[in-house]
Structure formats: C-alpha cells, structure tokens
KEVOLUM-591920 format. One line per 8 residues: number of its first residue (from 1); for each residue x, z, y of N, C-alpha, C, O. Coordinates in Angstrom, 2 decimals. Each point is the difference from the previous one (the first is absolute). Layout:
N
NUM) X:Z:Y:X:Z:Y:X:Z:Y:X:Z:Y; ...
END
This chain:
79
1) 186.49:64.72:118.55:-0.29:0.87:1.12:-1.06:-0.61:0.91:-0.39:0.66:0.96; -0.13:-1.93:-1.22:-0.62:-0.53:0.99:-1.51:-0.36:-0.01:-0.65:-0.75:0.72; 0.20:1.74:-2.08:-1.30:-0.10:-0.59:-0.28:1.46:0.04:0.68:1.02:0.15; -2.39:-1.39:-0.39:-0.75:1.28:0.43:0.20:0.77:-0.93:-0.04:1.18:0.34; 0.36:-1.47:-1.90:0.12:1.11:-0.98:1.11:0.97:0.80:-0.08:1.06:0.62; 1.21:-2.02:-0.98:1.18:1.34:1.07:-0.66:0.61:0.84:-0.19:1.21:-0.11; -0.07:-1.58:0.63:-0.78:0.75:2.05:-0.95:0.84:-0.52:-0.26:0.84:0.86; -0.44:-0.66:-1.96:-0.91:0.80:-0.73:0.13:0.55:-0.70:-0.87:0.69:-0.53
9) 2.32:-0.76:0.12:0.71:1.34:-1.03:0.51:0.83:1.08:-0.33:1.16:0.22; 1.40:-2.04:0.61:0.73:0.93:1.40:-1.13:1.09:0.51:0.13:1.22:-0.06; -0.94:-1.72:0.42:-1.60:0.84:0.60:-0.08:1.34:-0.71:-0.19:1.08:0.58; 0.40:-1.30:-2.28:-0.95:0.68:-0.77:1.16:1.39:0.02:-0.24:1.19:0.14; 1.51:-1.88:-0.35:1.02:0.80:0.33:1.06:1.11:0.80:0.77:0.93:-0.24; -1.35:-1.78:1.39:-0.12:0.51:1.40:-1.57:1.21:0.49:-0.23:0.80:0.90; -0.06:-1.02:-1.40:-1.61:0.98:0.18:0.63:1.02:-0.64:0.58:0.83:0.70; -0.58:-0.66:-2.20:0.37:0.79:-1.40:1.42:0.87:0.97:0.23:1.21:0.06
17) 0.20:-1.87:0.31:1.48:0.48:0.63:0.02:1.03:1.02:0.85:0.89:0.11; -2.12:-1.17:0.80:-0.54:0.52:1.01:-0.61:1.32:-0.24:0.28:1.11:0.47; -1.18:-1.49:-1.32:-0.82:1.71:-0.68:1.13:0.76:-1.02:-0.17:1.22:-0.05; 1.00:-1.60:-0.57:1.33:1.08:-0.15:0.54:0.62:0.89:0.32:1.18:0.04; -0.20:-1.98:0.68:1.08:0.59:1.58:-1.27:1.16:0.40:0.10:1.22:-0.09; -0.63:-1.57:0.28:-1.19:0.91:0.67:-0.50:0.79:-0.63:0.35:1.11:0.39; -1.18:-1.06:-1.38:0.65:1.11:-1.07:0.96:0.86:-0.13:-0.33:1.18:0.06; 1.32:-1.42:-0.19:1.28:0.57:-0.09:0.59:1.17:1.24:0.44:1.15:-0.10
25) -0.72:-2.18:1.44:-0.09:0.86:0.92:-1.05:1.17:-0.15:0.35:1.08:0.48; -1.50:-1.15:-1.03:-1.33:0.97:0.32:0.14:1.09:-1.13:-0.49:1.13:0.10; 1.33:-1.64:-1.37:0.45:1.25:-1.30:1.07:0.33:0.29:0.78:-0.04:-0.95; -0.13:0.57:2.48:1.28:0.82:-0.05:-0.72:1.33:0.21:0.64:0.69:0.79; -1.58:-0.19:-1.16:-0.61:1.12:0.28:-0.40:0.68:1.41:-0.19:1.18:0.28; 0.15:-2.29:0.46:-1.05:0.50:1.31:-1.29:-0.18:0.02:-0.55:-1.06:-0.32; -0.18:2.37:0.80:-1.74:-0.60:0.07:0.20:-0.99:0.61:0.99:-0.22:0.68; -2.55:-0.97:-0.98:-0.25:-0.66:0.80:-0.45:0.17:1.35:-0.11:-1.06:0.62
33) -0.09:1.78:-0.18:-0.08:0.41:1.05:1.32:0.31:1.27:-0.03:0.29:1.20; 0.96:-0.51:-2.05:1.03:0.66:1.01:1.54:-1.55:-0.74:1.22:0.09:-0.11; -2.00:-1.03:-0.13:0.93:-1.38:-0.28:-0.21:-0.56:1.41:-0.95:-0.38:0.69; 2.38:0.53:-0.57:0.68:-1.32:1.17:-0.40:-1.63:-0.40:0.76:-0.90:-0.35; -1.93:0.88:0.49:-0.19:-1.33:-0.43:0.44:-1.45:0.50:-0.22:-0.96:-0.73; 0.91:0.78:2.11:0.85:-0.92:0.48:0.82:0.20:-0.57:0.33:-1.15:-0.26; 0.87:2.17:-0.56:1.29:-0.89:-0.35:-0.17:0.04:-1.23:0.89:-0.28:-0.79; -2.37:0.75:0.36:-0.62:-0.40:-1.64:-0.07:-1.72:-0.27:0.59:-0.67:-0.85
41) -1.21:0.39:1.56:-0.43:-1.25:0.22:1.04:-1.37:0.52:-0.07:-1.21:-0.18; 1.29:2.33:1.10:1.14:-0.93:0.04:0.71:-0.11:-1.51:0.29:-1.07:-0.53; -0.14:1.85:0.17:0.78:0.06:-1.53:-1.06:-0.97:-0.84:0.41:-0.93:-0.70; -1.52:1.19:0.83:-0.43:-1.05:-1.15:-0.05:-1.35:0.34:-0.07:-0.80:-0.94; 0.09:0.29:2.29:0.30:-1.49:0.72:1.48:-0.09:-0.28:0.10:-1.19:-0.30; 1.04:1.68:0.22:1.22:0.09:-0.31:0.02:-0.60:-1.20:0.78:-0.92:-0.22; -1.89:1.49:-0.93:0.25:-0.64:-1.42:-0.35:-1.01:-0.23:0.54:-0.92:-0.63; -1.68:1.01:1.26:-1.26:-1.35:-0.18:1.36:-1.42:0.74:0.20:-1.02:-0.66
49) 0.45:1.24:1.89:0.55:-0.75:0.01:1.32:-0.70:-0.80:0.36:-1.17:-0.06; 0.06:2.09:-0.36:1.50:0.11:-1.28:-1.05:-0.80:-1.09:0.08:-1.17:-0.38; -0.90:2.03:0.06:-0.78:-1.40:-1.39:-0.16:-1.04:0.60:0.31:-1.02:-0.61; -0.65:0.94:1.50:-0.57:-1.76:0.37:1.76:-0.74:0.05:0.31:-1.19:-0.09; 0.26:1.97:0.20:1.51:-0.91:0.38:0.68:-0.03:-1.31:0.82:-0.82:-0.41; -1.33:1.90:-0.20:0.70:-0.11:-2.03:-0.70:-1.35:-0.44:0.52:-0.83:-0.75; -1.83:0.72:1.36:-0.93:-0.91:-1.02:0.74:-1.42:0.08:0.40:-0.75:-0.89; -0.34:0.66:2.39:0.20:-1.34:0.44:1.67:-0.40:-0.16:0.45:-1.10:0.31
57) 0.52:2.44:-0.97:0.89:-0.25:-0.09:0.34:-0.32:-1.36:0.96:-0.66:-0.38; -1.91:1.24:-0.36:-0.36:-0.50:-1.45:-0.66:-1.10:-0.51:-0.34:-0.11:-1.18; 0.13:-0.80:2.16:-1.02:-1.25:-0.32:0.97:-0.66:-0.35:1.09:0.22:0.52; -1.27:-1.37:-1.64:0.41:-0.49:-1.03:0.74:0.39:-0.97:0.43:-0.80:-0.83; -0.13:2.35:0.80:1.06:0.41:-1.27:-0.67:0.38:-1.22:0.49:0.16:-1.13; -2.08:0.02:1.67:-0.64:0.57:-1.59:-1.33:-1.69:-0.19:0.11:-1.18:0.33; -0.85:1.72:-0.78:-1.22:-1.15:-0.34:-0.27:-0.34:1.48:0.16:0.60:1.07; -0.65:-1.88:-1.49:-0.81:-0.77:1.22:-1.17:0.40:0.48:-1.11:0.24:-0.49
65) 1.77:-0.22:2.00:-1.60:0.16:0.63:0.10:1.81:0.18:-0.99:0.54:0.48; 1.93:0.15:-0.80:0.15:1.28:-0.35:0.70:0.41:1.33:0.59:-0.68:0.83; -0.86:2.03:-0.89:1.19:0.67:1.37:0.60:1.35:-1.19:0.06:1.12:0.51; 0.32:-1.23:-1.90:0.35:0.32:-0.91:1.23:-0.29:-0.46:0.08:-1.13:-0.48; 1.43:2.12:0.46:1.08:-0.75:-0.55:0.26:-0.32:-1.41:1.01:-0.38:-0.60; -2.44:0.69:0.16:0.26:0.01:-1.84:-1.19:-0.80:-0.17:-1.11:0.05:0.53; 1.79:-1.08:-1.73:-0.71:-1.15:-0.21:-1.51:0.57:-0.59:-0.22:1.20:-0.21; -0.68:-2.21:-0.01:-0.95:0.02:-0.86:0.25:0.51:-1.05:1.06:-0.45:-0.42
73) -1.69:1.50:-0.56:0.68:0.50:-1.66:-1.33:-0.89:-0.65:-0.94:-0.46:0.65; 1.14:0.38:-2.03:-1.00:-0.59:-0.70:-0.33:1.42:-0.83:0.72:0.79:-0.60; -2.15:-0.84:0.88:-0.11:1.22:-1.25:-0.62:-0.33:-1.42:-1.01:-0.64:0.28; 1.08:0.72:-1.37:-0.64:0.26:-1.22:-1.16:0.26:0.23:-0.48:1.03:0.47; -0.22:-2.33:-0.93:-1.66:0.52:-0.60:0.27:0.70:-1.08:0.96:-0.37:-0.68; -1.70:1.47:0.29:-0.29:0.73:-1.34:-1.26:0.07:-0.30:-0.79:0.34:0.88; 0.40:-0.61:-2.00:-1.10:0.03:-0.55:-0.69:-0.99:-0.39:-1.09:0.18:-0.54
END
C-alpha cells in the first residue's frame, strides 16, 4: 500500500469509478439539460470514495503493489 504502483492503480480506479457514477446518473433518461447536476456529482464522489476505501481495503490480498483482491493470473503464450 505504500508504493506508487498501488496509489496509481487506486487513481486509475477511482477516476473509472467516477465516470460510471456519472454516467449512470446522466442515462436515467433526463435531457441534459434538465440533470440535477449537484446530487449527480454527489453520487459519483460517494463512489469514487467507496473505491478508494475497497482499494486500500484490499491492499495486500491480491498481487503486489496492487489495490486488486485477485492475485496476478499467469496467462499462456500461444503461438
């Protein structure tokens, strides 16, 4: 948890987390024009903060350096 890879997955996760929420709020079928965009924007800080607290609550259960609860997989070269 105390390296930048973590702090740069958490980030990547927390962003990604952010534009769902927000999204999500904006495809319940209201024009844009007529979105409550303060408690749009609270709901997606709501998530963005829940990921950052999954990540960091997940640090050390998957690979190192990860904010991931599932380890590293190895994949098959083919070919």
């Amino acid at each position: 948890m105390r390296t930048k890879n973590f702090w740069l997955d958490t980030l990547e996760r927390a962003v990604k987390t952010f534009a769902q929420a927000l999204i999500a709020v904006i495809a319940v079928g209201t024009p844009i024009y007529e979105i409550d965009w303060l408690p749009g924007l609270g709901i997606a800080a709501t998530a963005t903060a829940v990921s950052v607290l999954t990540s960091i609550a997940s640090a050390g259960a998957g690979a190192p350096d990860s904010a991931s609860l599932v380890g590293g997989g190895r994949h098959r070269q083919v070919g």
